[in-house]
N, C-alpha and C positions, 0 to 999 in steps of 0.2 A: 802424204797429206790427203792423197784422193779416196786413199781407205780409211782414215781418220775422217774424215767426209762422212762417209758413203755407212761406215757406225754409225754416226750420230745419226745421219736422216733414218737409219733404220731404227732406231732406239727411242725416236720421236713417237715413228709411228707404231711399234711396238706399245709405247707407253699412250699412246694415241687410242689403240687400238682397246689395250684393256683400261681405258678408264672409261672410254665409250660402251664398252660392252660391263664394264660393273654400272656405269650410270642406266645403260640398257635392263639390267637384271633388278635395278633397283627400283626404275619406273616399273618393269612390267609383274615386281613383287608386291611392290603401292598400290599398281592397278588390280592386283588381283583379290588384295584385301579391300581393297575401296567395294571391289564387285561384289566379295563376301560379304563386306555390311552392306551394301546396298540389298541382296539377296536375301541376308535375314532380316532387314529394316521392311523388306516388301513381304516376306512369312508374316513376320510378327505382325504387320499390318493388316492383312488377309486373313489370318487367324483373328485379331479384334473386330474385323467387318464380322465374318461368319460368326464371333460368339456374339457380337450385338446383337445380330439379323435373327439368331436362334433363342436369345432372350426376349424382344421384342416380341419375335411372331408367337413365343409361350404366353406372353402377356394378353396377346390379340385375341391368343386361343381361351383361356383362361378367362379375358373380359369377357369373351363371344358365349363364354358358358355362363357365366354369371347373370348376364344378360336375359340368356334363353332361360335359367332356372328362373330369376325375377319375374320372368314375363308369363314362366309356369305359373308361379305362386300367386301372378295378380290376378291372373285369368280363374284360378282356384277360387282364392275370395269371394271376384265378382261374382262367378257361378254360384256360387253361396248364396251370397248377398240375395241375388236375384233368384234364387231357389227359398230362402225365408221370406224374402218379398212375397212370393206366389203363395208361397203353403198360409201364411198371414191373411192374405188376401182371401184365401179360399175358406178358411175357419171362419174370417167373420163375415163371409157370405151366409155362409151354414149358418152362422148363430142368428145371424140377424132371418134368414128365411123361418129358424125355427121360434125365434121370439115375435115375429109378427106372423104365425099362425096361431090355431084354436089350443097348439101342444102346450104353448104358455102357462095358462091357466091349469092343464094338466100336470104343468115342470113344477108349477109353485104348492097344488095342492101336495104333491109327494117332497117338498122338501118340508112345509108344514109339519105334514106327517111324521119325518124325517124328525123331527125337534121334536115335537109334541112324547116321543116314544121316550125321550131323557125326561129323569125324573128331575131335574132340578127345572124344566123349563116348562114354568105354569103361563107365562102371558106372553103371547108372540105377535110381534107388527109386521105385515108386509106390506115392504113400499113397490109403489108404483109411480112410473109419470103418471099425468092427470091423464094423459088420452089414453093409456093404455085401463087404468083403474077403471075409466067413463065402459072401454068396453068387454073389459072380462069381470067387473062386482061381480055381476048377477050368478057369469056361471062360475067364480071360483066361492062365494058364499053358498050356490047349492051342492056346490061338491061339497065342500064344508060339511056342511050341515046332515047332507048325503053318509057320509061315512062317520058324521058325529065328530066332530074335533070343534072343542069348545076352548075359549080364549084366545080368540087369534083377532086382531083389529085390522083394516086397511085404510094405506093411507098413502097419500099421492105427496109425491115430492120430482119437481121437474130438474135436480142440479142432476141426472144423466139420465142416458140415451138410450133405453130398451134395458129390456130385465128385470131385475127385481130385486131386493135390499131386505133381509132378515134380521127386525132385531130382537130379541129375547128378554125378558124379563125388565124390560126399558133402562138398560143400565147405562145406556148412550153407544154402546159399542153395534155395530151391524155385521153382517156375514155377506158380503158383498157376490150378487150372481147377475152383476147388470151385465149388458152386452159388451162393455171394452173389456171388463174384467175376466170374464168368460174364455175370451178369444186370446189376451194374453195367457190366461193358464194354459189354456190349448196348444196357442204357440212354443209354450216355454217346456209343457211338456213334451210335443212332438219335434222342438228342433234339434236336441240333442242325436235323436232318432235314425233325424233325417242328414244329421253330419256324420254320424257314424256309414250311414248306409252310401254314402257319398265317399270315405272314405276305403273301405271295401272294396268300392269302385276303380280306385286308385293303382 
């Protein structure tokens, strides 16, 4: 009876033993795969930080350039801008120093002239403001007269600002050489010039 005993209690913990040790195998099989996906749940996570951080900072990089070229191209402009300001500015200094000197009356006798040499152009008017006509008549009629060129009238008209207004055979149409006209041909011819030569630069 004492060995029918002494089986059993061995048989208990025999069956004790391995079901402790498969429960044993089975938690630390669970725990290992738990570890596993915890292991690639913290990859895959790691890996999405780093490819955000690496997309972002392309983005940052990429603004930071866009930026800088913007900032190129404004400062371009402006320089521009303010380089046709100047060269504008400087033409109708020039124009205007050269329409209120004595060269006036010599600029309008040679466009005179200038006409007079087409044969189709028998009567020519040049206008003037009144102050300017009051003070070159006398010597742009003896230049006139000087070199012979007959049929030319003058005549004072104040709607602009220095220069002088060519018209021909009175057909209503004129040939415009006042001073804003002047300075914009000027300008329109030298700015192209002046952006090339700007670009060059570049």
């Amino acid at each position: 009876m004492e060995i029918q005993l002494q089986e059993l209690i061995d048989q208990i913990k025999k069956d004790g033993v391995e079901t402790a040790e498969a429960q044993a195998a089975a938690i630390l099989e669970k725990a290992k795969a738990d570890a596993e996906k915890i292991i690639a749940d913290a990859k895959a996570q790691a890996d999405k930080i780093m490819s955000d951080a690496k997309n972002e900072n392309e983005r940052t990089v990429k603004s930071g350039e866009d930026a800088i070229r913007q900032a190129g191209r404004n400062l371009l402009i402006s320089f521009r801008e303010s380089v046709a300001k100047e060269l504008n500015a400087i033409i109708e200094e020039n124009v205007s120093s050269v329409y209120s000197s004595d060269a006036l009356s010599q600029l309008i006798v040679k466009a005179v002239e200038s006409w007079l040499s087409k044969p189709e152009a028998t009567d020519i008017s040049v206008i003037l403001s009144s102050d300017d006509l009051a003070k070159l008549e006398d010597s742009i009629l003896a230049e006139l007269k000087a070199k012979m060129l007959t049929g030319v009238t003058l005549k004072a008209n104040d709607n602009f600002d220095g220069g002088f207004r060519i018209a021909v055979n009175g057909d209503g149409a004129y040939y415009d050489y006042s001073k804003d006209a002047v300075t914009d041909m000027l300008s329109n011819y030298l700015s192209p010039k002046i952006t090339a030569l700007l670009k060059e630069a570049e």
